[in-house]
N, C-alpha and C positions, 0 to 999 in steps of 0.2 A: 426448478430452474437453478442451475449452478451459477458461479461468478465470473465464467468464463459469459455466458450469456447477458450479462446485464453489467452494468458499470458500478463497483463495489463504493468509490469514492464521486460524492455530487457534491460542487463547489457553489454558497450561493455570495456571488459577490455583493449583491444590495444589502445583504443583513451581516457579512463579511466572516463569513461560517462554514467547514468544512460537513457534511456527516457522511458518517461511515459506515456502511450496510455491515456492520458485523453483529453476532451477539457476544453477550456481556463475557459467557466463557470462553469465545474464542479468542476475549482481548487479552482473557485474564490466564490463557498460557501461551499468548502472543509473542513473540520473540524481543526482545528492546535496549537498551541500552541505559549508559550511565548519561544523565545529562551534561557533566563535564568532557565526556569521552566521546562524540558523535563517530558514527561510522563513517567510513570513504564513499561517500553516493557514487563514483564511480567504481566502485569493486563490484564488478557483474557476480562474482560467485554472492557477495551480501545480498543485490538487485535480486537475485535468480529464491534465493531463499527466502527472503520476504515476500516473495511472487508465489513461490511451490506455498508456501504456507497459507496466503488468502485465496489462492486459485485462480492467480489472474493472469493477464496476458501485459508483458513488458512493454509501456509505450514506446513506440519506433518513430523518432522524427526522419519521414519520407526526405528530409534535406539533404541527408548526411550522406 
């Protein structure tokens, strides 16, 4: 099953915890940043690369 199939990120709010279906080597040449330096969450080319790299599909708010 790839990550396009199943949801890579499960959120559990009662115990207030992210986990992340990845393994350990794929965090550990995972792409990241400086923590004084954050990226622009809206720079679709950064979205698009963080997505190609876990295999996911880019949440779409239907609103918009």
């Amino acid at each position: 099953m790839n990550y396009e199939e199943r949801d890579s990120l499960v959120i559990y709010t009662a115990n207030k915890r992210f986990v992340l279906d990845a393994s350990k080597d794929r965090l550990k040449d995972a792409p990241g940043f400086n923590q004084d330096s954050w990226p622009d969450m809206a720079d679709t080319t950064w979205e698009k690369g963080i997505h190609d790299y876990y295999g996911t599909r880019p949440y779409v708010d239907p609103g918009r």
